[in-house]
Each structure stands twice: as structure tokens, then as C-alpha cells.
C-alpha positions as CSV (number, residue, x, y, z in Angstrom):
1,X,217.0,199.2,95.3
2,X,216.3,195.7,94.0
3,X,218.9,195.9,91.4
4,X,222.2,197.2,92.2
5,X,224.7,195.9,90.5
6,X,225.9,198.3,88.7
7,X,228.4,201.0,90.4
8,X,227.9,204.9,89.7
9,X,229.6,207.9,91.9
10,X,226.3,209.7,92.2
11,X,224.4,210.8,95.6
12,X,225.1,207.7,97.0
13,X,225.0,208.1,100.9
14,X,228.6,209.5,100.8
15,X,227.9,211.6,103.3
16,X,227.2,208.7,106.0
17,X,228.7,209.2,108.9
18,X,230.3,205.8,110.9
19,X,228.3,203.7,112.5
20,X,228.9,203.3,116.2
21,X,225.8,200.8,117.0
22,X,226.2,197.5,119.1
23,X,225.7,194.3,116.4
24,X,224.7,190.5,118.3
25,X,225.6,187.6,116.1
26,X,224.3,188.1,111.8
27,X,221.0,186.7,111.4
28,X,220.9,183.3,109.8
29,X,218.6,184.4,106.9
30,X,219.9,184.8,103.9
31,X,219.2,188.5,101.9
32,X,219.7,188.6,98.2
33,X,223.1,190.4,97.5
34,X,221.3,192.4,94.6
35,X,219.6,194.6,97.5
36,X,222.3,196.8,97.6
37,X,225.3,197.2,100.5
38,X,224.3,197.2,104.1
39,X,221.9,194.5,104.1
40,X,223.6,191.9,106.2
41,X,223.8,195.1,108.9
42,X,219.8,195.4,108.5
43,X,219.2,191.6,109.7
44,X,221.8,191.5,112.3
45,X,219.6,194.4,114.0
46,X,216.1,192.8,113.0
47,X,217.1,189.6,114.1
48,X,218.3,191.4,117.7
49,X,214.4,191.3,118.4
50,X,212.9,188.7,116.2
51,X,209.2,189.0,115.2
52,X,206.9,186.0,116.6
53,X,203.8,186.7,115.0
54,X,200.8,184.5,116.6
55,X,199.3,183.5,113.4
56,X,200.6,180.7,111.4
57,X,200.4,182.3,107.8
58,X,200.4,185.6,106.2
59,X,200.5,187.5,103.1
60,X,202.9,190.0,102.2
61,X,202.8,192.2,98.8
62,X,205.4,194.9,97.6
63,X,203.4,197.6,95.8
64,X,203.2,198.3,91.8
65,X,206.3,199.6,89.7
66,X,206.7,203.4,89.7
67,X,208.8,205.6,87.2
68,X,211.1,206.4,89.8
69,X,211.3,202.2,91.0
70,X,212.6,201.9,86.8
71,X,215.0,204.8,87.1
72,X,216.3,203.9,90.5
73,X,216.0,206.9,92.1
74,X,215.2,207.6,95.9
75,X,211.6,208.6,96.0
76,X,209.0,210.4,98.1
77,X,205.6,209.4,99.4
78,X,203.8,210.3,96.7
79,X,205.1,208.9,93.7
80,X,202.1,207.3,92.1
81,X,202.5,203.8,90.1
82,X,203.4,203.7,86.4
83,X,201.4,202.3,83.8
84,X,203.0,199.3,84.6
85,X,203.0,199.2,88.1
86,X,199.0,199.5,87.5
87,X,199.2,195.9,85.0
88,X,201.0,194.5,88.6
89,X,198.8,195.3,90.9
90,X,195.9,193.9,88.7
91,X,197.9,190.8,87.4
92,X,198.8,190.4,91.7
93,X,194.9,191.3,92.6
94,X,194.2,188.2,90.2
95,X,196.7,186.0,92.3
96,X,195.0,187.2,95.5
97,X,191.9,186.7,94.8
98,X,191.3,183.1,96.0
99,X,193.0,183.3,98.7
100,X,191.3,183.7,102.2
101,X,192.2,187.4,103.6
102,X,190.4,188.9,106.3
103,X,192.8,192.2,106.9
104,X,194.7,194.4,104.7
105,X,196.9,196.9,106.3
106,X,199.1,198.6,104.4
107,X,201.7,201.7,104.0
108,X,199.8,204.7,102.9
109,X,202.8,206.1,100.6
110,X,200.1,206.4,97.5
111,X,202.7,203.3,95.7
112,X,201.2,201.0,98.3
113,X,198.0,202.5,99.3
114,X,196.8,202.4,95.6
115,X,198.0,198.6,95.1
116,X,196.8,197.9,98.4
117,X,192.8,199.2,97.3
118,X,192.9,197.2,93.9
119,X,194.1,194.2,95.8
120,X,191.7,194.8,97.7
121,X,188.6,195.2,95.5
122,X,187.6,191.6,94.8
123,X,188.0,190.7,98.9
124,X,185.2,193.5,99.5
125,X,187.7,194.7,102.1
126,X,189.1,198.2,102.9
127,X,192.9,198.5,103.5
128,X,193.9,200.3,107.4
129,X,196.5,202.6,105.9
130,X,199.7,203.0,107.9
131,X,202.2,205.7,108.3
132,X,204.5,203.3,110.6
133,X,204.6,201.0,107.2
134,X,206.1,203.8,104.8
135,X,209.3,202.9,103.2
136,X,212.8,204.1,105.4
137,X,213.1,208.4,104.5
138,X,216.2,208.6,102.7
139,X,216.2,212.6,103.2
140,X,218.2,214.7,101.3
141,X,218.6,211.2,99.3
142,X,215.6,211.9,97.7
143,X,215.5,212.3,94.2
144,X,219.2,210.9,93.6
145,X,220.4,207.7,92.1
146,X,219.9,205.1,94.2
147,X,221.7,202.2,92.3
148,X,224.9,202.3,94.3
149,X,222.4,202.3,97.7
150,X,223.9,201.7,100.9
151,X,221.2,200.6,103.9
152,X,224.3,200.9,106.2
153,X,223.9,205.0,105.3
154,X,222.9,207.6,107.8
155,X,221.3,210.2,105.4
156,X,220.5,213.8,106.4
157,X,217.2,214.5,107.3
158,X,216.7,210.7,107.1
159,X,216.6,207.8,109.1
160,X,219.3,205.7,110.5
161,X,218.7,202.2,110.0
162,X,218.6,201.2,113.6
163,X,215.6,204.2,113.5
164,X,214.1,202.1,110.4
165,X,214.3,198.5,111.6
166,X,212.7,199.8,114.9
167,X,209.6,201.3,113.4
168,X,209.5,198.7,111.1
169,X,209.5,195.8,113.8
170,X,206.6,197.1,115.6
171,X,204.5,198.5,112.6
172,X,204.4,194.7,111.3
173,X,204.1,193.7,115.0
174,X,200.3,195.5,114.8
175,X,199.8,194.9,111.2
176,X,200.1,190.9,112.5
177,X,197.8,191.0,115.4
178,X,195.2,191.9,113.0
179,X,192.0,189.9,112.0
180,X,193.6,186.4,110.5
181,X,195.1,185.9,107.7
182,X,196.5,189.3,107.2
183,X,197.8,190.7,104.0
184,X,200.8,193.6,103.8
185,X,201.2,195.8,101.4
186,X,204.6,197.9,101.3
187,X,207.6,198.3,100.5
188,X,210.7,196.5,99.5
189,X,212.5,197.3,102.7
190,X,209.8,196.5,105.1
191,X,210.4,192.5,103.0
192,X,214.0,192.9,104.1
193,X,212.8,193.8,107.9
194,X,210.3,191.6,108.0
195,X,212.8,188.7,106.7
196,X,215.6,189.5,109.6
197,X,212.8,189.5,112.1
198,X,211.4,185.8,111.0
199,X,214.8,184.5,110.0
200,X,213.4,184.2,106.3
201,X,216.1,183.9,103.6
202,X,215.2,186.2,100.0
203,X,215.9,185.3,96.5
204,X,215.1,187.3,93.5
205,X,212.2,185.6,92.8
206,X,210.1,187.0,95.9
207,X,211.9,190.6,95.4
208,X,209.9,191.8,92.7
209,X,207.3,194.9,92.4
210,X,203.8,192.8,93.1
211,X,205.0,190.0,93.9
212,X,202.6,188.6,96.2
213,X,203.9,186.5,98.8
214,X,203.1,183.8,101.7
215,X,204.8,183.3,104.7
216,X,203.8,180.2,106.5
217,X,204.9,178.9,109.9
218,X,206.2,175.1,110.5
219,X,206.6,174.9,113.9
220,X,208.7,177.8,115.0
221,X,210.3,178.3,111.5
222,X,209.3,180.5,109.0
223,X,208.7,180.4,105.0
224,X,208.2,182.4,102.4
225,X,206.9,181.4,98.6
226,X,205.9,183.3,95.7
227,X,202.2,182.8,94.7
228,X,202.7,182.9,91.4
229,X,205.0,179.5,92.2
230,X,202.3,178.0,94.1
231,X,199.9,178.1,91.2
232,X,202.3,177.5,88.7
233,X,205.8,175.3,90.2
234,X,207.4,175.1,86.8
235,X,207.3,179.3,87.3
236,X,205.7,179.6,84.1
237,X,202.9,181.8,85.6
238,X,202.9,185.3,83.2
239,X,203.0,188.5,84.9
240,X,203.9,192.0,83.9
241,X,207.7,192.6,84.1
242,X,208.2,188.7,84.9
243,X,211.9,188.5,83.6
244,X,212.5,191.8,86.0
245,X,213.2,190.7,90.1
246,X,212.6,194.1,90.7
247,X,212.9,197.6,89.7
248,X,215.1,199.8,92.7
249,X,214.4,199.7,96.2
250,X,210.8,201.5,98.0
């Protein structure tokens, strides 16, 4: 989740069991402390095979808001965007419009895949839908609360996160080596991958549900700035759910 401050006892990975993986030093980016427990485990192991992407600028996009993203609760691959996660992916499309993309890939979880294809409609380009790019399978996590998340969690039937930064690290690898610039379109864990992997620090303001983002590469160092920003720096720019970071994790 994206918002996870508040504490509940429910379904909350307490059936974990230790963790007995080998951790180098943490990663010196920065991961918003509203992401939920575990994170500064997830870019320790990103950061243990760091991403270096050829090109020197990217786009990356969360998808649309679903019901489940507003009720924080784990969700499957089909969970289809809300009426408001639609408004976001339109009010995002609008951001993206102007900008010069010449690849979508994205996760084909129907979240993404749908924001991906109206993203995609004024670029006349069709989105390469990935499995690889699906959000990490919380297993019998699905369905619970997912406010008290812990990314540290080994779930049943689910991924560890070693498992989930792994596939993660070389799903963006390919998505990268695509036709220049690129544009991804996942989830909100892939953003905390892909930050541990470029040594990227997060803030709520690139966190939320179609948020459309650009990395940019000075050198060896990475960026990342919100659109929306760029075309607006007083961050006045209106978008659905602007006052909301983000709605839950996925």
C-alpha cells in the first residue's frame, strides 16, 4: 500500500516466516516510509544488482485507482479501475500526450493494461503487455487488509521478496531495451524496484495512482520528477484525487 499508517491486526503477513537471505550494504535511495514495513529490505536486494538502463530517459506510470487500491485490500489480476481510476488514466493520458514515446510495455494485470491502452491512444501506439511486470502475488493475502503491509512477508502461495525483486529486475531490464523513450505502466511495487535498482529516492508526490513519471539520467545518476510538476512547478496542476499520494499498494 501507498498509505499505511494506520495499524490494524487483520491478515497482515503474520504468518511470515524469518527471513534467512544474505543483505550487502542498504541502498542509498530514499523510499517513502508511508509504503508500508519492509521497504528498506526491498532496496537493499535491488540495489545488490543495480539496473543500468542504456537510454538516458524514461517514463514510468502507475496504473488507475481501483476499488480495492481505496479499500486497501490485496488484490488479484483482474481487478478492473474504478470510476476514478478511469478520470486518472485520462487526466495522465492528457499529461503524456506531448511527450515523445516510441514504446509502451506494460503489466497485463487489466489495472495496468487498461491505463496502459488509454495512455496509449493519442501516441497511435499499442502497449506489449507483460506478465513479468504484474504486481508481487501476495497469495493467500489476497483479498485481506493490506494497510498494515509488510514487503519483508513471505506469504503462502506467494512470492518472497527476493522472488519479486528478481523478476522485477529483469522484466524492466527488457521493458528498457525497447524502442527509445519507453513508457511503463505498472504497479506501485515495480516503482519501489525500479527506484532500488537506479538508486532513485521516492516522495509522496511521485507515489500516486497515475502519476506519470520521468526518470532522466545525468551522467551515471538517476532522477525522477512528476509530470504534472514539470508543467506546473508551483504543483498547482489539477488532477483527479490530487490531495491523495496514493490509494494502497498494486
Amino acid at each position: 500500500m501507498l498509505h499505511g499508517r494506520v495499524r490494524i491486526d487483520v491478515c497482515t503477513c503474520s504468518d511470515h516466516r524469518p527471513s534467512t537471505m544474505s543483505i550487502s550494504a542498504p541502498s542509498s535511495a530514499t523510499i517513502h516510509p508511508a509504503g508500508g514495513a519492509g521497504l528498506e529490505l526491498l532496496a537493499s536486494l535491488a540495489a545488490e544488482h543495480p539496473l543500468a538502463p542504456a537510454c538516458d530517459h524514461f517514463y514510468f506510470l502507475r496504473h488507475g485507482q481501483t476499488g480495492r487500491n481505496a479499500l486497501r485490500i490485496f488484490q488479484a489480476v483482474d481487478e478492473p479501475l474504478s470510476e476514478l481510476g478511469l478520470q486518472q488514466a485520462a487526466a495522465a493520458a492528457t499529461l503524456l500526450a506531448g511527450e515523445p514515446i516510441r514504446s509502451i510495455v506494460c503489466s497485463d494485470a487489466r489495472r495496468a493494461f487498461d491505463t496502459a491502452h488509454t495512455v496509449a491512444a493519442p501516441h497511435g501506439l499499442t502497449p506489449f503487455p507483460q506478465p513479468t511486470l504484474r504486481e508481487r502475488h501476495f497469495g493467500a493475502l489476497i483479498g485481506t487488509s493490506s494497510l498494515n503491509i509488510d514487503w519483508a512477508c513471505e506469504p503462502e502461495g506467494g512470492e518472497t521478496l527476493a522472488e519479486f525483486v528478481a523478476r522485477k529486475r529483469s522484466a524492466l531490464e527488457a521493458a528498457l531495451d525497447q524502442t527509445a523513450p519507453v513508457l511503463v505502466v505498472a504497479h506501485g511495487g515495480t516503482l519501489y524496484v525500479l527506484a532500488g535498482l537506479l538508486g532513485v529516492p521516492l516522495d509522496a508526490r511521485v507515489l500516486g495512482n497515475a502519476m506519470p513519471l520521468r526518470f532522466e539520467r545525468n551522467g551515471t545518476t538517476w532522477s525522477v520528477r512528476a509530470l504534472a510538476d514539470m508543467a506546473d512547478p508551483a504543483g498547482g496542476a489539477a488532477r483527479p484525487d490530487a490531495a491523495d499520494s496514493g490509494s494502497a499498494i498494486a
